[in-house]
Structures are given as C-alpha cells and as structure tokens.
N, C-alpha and C positions, 0 to 999 in steps of 0.2 A: 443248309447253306454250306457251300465248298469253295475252296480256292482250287482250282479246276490247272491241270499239268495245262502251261501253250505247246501247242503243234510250233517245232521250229523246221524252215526257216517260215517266220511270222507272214500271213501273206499283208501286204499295205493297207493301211486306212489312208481311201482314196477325198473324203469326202472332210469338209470344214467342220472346225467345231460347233460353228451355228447349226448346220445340217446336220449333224448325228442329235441335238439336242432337239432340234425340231423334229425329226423321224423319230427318236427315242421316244419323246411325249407322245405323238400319233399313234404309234404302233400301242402304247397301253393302252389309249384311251381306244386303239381299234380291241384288243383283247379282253379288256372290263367289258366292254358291250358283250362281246362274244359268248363269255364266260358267263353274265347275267342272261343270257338266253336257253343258256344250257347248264343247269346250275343241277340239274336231278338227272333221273338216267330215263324216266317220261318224258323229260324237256327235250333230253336228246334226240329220244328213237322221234319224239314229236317234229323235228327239225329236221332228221333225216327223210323222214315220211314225208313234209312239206317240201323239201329239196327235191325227192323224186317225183313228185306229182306237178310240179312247178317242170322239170324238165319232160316228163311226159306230155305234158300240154306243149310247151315248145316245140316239140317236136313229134308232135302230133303226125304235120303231111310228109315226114319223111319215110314213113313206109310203116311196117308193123314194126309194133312195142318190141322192144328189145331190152326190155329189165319189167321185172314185177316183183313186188315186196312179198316173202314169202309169210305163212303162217308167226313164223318165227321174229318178223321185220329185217328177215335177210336180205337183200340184195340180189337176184339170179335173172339167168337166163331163160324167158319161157323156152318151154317145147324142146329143153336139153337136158340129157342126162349124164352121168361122167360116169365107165366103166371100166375097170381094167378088163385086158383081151381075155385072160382065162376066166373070168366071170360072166363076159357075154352071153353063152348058153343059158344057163341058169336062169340070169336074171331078165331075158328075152320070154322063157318060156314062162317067168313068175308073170312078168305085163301079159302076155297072149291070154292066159289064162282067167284075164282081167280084164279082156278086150280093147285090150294099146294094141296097135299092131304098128312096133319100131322097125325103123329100119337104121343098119348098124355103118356106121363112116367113122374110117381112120383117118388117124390125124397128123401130117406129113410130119417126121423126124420124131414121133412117140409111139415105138410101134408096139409098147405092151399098154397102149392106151385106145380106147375107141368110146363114138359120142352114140347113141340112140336120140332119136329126134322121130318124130312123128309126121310123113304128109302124104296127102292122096284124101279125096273123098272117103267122108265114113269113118276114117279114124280117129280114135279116141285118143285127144290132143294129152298131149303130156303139159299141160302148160303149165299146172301147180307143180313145179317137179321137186324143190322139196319135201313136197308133204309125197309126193308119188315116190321118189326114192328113200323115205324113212317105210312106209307102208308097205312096200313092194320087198326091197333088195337089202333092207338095214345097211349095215356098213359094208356092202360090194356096189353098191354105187350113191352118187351123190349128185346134188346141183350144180351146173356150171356156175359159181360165183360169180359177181360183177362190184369191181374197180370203180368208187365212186366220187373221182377228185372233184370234182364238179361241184356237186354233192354235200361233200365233208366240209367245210367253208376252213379256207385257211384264214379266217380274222373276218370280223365284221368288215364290207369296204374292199376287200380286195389289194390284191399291188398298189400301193402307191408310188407316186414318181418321185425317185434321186436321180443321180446322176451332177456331171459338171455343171447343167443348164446352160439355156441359151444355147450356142453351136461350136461348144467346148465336146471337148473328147477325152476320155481316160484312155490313154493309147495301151494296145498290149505290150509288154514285154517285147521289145524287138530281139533280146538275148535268147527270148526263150523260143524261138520260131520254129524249132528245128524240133521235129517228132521223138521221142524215144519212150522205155519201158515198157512194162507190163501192158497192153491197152485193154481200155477199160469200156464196155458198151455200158451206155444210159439208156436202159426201157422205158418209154414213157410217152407222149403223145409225139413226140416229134419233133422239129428245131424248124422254127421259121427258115422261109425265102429268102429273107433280106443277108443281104452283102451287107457288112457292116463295115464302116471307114475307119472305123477305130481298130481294127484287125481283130478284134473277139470274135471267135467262134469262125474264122477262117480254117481252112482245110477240112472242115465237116462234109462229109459224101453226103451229097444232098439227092437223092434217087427218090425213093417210096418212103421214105422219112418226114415230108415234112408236114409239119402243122398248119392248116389252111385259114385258122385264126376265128373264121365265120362262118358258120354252116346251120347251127342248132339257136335259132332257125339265120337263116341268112338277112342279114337285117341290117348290117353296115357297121355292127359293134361286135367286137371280141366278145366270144362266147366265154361260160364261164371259167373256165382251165384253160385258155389261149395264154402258150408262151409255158405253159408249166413246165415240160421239155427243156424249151431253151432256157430257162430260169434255172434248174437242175445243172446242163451240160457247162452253162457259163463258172455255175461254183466249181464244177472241179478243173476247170480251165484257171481259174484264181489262185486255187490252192497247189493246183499241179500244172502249171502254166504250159508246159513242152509236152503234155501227155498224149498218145495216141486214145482221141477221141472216136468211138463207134457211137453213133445215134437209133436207135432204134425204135418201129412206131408200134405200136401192142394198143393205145388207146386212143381214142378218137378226141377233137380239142373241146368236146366239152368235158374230157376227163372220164369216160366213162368205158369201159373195158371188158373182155368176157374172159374169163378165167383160161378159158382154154384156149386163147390168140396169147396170152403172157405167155404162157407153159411153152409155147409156140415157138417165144422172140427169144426165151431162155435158152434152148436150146439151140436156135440162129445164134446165139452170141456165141455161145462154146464150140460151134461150128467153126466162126468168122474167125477164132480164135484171140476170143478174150481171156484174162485170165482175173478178171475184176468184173463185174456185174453192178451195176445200180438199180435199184428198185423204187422209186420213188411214188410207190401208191400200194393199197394194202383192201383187205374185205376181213368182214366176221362170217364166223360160220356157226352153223348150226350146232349145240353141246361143243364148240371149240374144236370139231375133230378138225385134222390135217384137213386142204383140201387134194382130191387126188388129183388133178390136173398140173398142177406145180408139185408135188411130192414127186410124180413118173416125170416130167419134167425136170427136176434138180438134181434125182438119181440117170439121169441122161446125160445131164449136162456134165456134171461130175465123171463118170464115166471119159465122155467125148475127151475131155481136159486130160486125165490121167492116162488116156491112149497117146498123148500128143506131148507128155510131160511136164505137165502144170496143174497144180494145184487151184481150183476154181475156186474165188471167194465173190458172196452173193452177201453187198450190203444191201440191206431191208428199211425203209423208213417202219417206226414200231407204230405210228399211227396216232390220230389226234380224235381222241376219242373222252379223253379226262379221266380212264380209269384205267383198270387193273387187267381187263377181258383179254385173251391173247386174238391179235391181229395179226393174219396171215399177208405175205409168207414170212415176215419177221418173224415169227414164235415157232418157226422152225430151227430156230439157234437154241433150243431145248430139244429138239425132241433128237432120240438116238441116232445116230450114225451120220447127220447133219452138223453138230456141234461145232465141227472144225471147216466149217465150208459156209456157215449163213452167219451175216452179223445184223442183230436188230438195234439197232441207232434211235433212241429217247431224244427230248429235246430241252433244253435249257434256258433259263432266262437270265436277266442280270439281275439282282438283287436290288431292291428300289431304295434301301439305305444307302448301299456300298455296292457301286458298281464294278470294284476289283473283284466282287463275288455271286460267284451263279448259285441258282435253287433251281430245283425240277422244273419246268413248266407245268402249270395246273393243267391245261388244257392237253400236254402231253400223257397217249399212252403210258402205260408203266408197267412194271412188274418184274416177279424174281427171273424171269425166260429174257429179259434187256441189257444186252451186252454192254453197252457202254452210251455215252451222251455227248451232247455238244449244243451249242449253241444255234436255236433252231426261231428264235424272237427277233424280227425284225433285219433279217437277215436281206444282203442288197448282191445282186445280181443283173444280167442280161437280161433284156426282155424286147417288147416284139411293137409293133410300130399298129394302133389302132385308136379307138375310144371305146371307152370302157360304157358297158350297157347301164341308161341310169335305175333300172331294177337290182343291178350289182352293187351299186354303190348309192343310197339314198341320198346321205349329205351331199358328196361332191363328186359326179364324177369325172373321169379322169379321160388328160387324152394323151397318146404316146408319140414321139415322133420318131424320125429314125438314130438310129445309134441309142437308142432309149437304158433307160439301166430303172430297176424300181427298189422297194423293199419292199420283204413277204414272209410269213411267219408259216412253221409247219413244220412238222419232222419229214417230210418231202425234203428241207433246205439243209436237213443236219446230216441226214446220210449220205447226201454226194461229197461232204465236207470231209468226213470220215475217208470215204472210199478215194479223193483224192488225195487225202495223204497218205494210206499207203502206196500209191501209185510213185507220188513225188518221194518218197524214201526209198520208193528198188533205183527212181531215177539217178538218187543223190548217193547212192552207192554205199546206203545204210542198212541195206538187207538184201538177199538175191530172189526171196518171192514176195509174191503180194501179204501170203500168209504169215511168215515170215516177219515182215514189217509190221503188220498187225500185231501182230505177239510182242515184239519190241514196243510199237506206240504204246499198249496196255501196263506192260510191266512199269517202262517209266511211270507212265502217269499214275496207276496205283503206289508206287512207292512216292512219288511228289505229293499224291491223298493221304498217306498215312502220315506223313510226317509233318502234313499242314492241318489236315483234320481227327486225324485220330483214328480213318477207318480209311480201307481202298475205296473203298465205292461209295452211291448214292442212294440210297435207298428205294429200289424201287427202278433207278437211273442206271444203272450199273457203272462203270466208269467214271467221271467225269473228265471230258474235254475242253479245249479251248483251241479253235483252229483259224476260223473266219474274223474279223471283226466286227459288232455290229451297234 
C-alpha cells in the first residue's frame, strides 16, 4: 500500500459521486470474477488458449489463420519468421537443407530486418515457426509474435458505460484547442469515425487509422477490442488536453496484431516525427528473449529521432498478465542500451479500506524491469458508438451511443496516462524534452514515496503514480 505522488496540474473528475461509487463497485466485482478465473498460471494459459480458439472460430471465413499458439502457448504468426539481414544466408541455407524452401521479404523502413515466409506448391510450410526457428536458427531468428488485446480480457464484461448520460456532454477544454509540444503517436487499433460534439478527439488525421468497430466477424456488435485505440488516445487528451495527437493503426479491432506491422508503426511514428510513443499492447515470448522485430525497430526509431534532435521515448503498457514474466516491448526498459528510451507502465488500484491509497493491481504484470505505475482500475475515457457482443458481456450487455465515454481496466489505461504527462510538462514549460519531464515526474514522486512510505517504489510497481482519476 502507497500513498502515490499526484500528476499536477490534476486532470477533473468529471463524473458524480453517485457515479464513481457505482462504477467503483462494478469494476471490482468486474475484477473478483476476473481474478477467480485466472487465479493459477494453468487457469491463465487455459483462458488465453480458450480466447484464441474462441477468435479463431470467429473468424474462421475471413481468410487464412493468422495466429497459432505455439508449442510454448505463445502467440505467433503461421508461416513467418523474423531474421536479421546479415543472418539471412545462414539461416536460409540451415531451412533448405530441411527442405523449407523461404523466400526472403523486406520490410519497408527496417532495413537490417527481413521476414522468410513460405509459398508456392510443394513447400514445406513454416507454419510451426516457433518450434522451426528454435530447431533451425537458435537465437538468429525467431517468430513473428502476436498482440493479443482481444484476447487478454481487460475485466470480466468489458467497457462499461459512464459518461454525463442522457444527451449531456463533458465538453473539451475550449482553452485547450490549440495544438502544442512534444507530439505523441498512439499505436494501437486505431480511433473511430465518429465526429464527436463534445469536441474530444477533434483534430485526429483520420486516413488509414481508423477502427471499423465490426469485422471479426461482421455481425452488428463491436468486436472485442473496438474503441481500444480511441479509449487510449482520449486518456492522453485528458491528461495533456492541447497535445499534438498522432493515431496510429498496427492492430486490427479485434486487438490482435503481428509483431512485425508494430516494428513497422514504430518507426512510421519516428519518421512522422514523434518524440513520445504509446504502446498500449504487449506479447510473451518464448524463454523471455527480446523479440527481434521491435528491438531493430526501436534501435531505428531511436536512430531516426537522434538524426532529427529528439530524444525518443517509447511508453510500454507492462501487461495484465498477474505475474512477474517480462512482457514485451515493456521489458525493454531493462535491457542494455534501451533503458533511457522505453518506460514499462504497471498498474494500480485503489485500496478497498482507504481509497486515499493505491496497492499494485493483482492482476497487473509486475516485476523489477517496471518503471513506474499508475492507476490503471476502472479508469474512464472516450469510446466509440455500438453494442456490445452478448458473448462479451454475459450479465448485461451494453449499448453505446454517440459521444459515449465508458470505464476500463488495463495497463493499456495507465500508460497513455503516464505518456501524457510527460507531454503536458514539456507543454507547461516544466521541462524542455519528453525525457527530460519523465526524469522530473519520477524524482518528485520518489521523493513524495519515501517520505510517505518509507521507500521510493513499489514493489514489483516501480514508481507509484497518481494522474487520472478513477
């Protein structure tokens, strides 16, 4: 238990006391279920397993499988493999020699990266490619991992609906209209269609960004991760009201992702010229190694930034997992020459005696590679205009209208929280880089931890924060 530094300036609690007291109640008793489902690390991969077999049936006639659970109960991409360019050779001739016959494709803006992938009559499919790339190439090649928001359940139930109710509006900021700072690209499925009247999420470049809400399968309800995007992009619009927002799509709206389309969007942001990154989705890998498609992706991106005079920082949701395991690319803020450019973001709860104080979330990831925490329980934001599938939600399901706002649990909700304050501190003319501000946010609040609790951090949490209200 902590008494957690506040992010100033505080962003508003928009909502009545009744309403925080009734979403407060809902959202435990959505996380007591949760928690009772996945109480062992059987119960998990058992949940994870029925998650993807549940979306594999769904989307059965949309073409060929595009994830299989590997020997491990990883997550990947059939019939891909991930190689660095000067491994190619090598690891081309170790498959031939095994009768794969790949053929090798680059992969735009990663040019010491290329995929092998398998097709034509007669060839011997790479489909198991974890077990093919442990067998074959050891650590010179790997599986394309896959991003499973969908998947990961952020609460039993899903989004539920806040918001003013009725055909009331939480207006934005009209002070804050005006663009400035650092800009910050959000990776993630993408940001709804809707024009919103309440001015949230206005000025978003709406191109090949956005979230189509319904596809897997097309059925007239919100797929499972519809709106996770705009749910993300609205918290750092909360917390950094004037920020220059970049939306970026890397996963599809059921949440589900290929490793090497992220590696992709990373390095589109460093291009487009962000100097803040959100990651709000995460994979395990196999023995935990790095994966390579985002390591030559981060050392790009980094790169691209430092040619252009900016320091890249790449906030990571650490992932909801219940344990210790590192989840990528979060658990890249451990590992060498990363340190000062990835922050993995844990999540927080309020304390069910004393709600002046947070405890880790149980259901949050954790561990000593976890930069810092916040508040990621029951968290209210933007969301996106549908009905909720009644396989999503058993009790009750739910329907959105327009101008919709929900609440949602997830270290998804704590890392844009993070990532927009430091964006709102280069704005507010409390630091002059993103990194910069970060280093400032930390120190305060470790010193406001030692001096309330007796130690800077969290156990497992690293930090503790307080930014959003929830």
């Amino acid at each position: 238990m902590a008494d957690a530094h506040q992010f100033r300036p505080v962003p508003p609690e928009r909502r009545s006391r009744e309403q925080i007291d009734a979403q407060r109640l809902a959202v435990r008793e959505q996380i007591a279920a949760w928690l009772a489902d996945t109480a062992t690390e059987d119960a998990r991969r058992a949940d994870r397993v029925g998650a993807l077999t549940d979306l594999q049936e769904r989307s059965s006639g949309l073409g060929p499988a595009r994830i299989q659970l590997d020997e491990d109960g990883i997550a990947v991409t059939p019939n891909r493999l991930v190689v660095r360019r000067d491994d190619v050779p090598r690891v081309v001739a170790e498959l031939q020699a095994r009768y794969y016959a790949p053929q090798t494709v680059s992969v735009p803006g990663l040019d010491g990266l290329r995929v092998l992938t398998t097709v034509g009559a007669g060839a011997r499919s790479l489909r198991a490619s974890g077990a093919v790339a442990r067998a074959v190439a050891g650590d010179r090649a790997a599986p394309s991992h896959v991003s499973l928001l969908g998947a990961i359940r952020k609460a039993a139930g899903g989004p539920e609906p806040s918001g003013p109710g009725g055909t009331g509006l939480w207006d934005f900021p009209p002070a804050e209209a005006e663009q400035g700072g650092p800009r910050i690209a959000v990776i993630d499925n993408g940001v709804s269609a809707e024009q919103r009247a309440d001015g949230w999420l206005s000025g978003l470049a709406r191109t090949d960004n956005l979230d189509p809400l319904d596809v897997v399968p097309a059925d007239a309800y919100l797929d499972r991760a519809a709106g996770h995007g705009t749910f993300a992009a609205g918290i750092v619009q909360q917390v950094a009201p004037g920020a220059d927002v970049l939306v970026l799509r890397a996963l599809n709206t059921e949440g589900d992702g290929d490793e090497v389309d992220v590696a992709r969007e990373i390095v589109r942001a460093a291009q487009d010229g962000a100097e803040v990154v959100n990651l709000s989705l995460g994979f395990l890998t196999a023995g935990d190694r790095p994966p390579l498609a985002i390591e030559e992706a981060l050392r790009t991106a980094i790169a691209i930034a430092e040619a252009e005079g900016r320091h890249l920082l790449v906030v990571c949701a650490a992932g909801n997992y219940g344990d210790r395991n590192p989840c990528w690319p979060a658990a890249f803020s451990a590992v060498p020459g990363f340190e000062r450019h990835v922050v993995s973001v844990a999540a927080l709860r309020l304390d069910d005696a004393d709600e002046r104080q947070v405890v880790g979330a149980e259901w949050s990831t954790h561990g000593d590679w976890v930069t810092c925490s916040t508040l990621g329980q029951g968290v209210v934001s933007t969301y996106v205009v549908g009905r909720e599938a009644p396989a999503s939600d058993l009790l009750d399901p739910d329907t959105f209208g327009p101008n919709s706002w929900a609440t949602w649990s997830g270290t998804s909700f704590a890392a844009p929280q993070v990532a927009g304050a430091v964006v709102q501190m280069v704005r507010d003319g409390r630091a002059a880089t993103a990194r910069e501000a970060l280093d400032t946010l930390l120190d305060e609040a470790r010193k406001h931890s030692e001096t309330e609790n007796g130690a800077p951090t969290l156990d497992g949490y690293g930090v503790p924060l307080r930014i959003l209200p929830v």
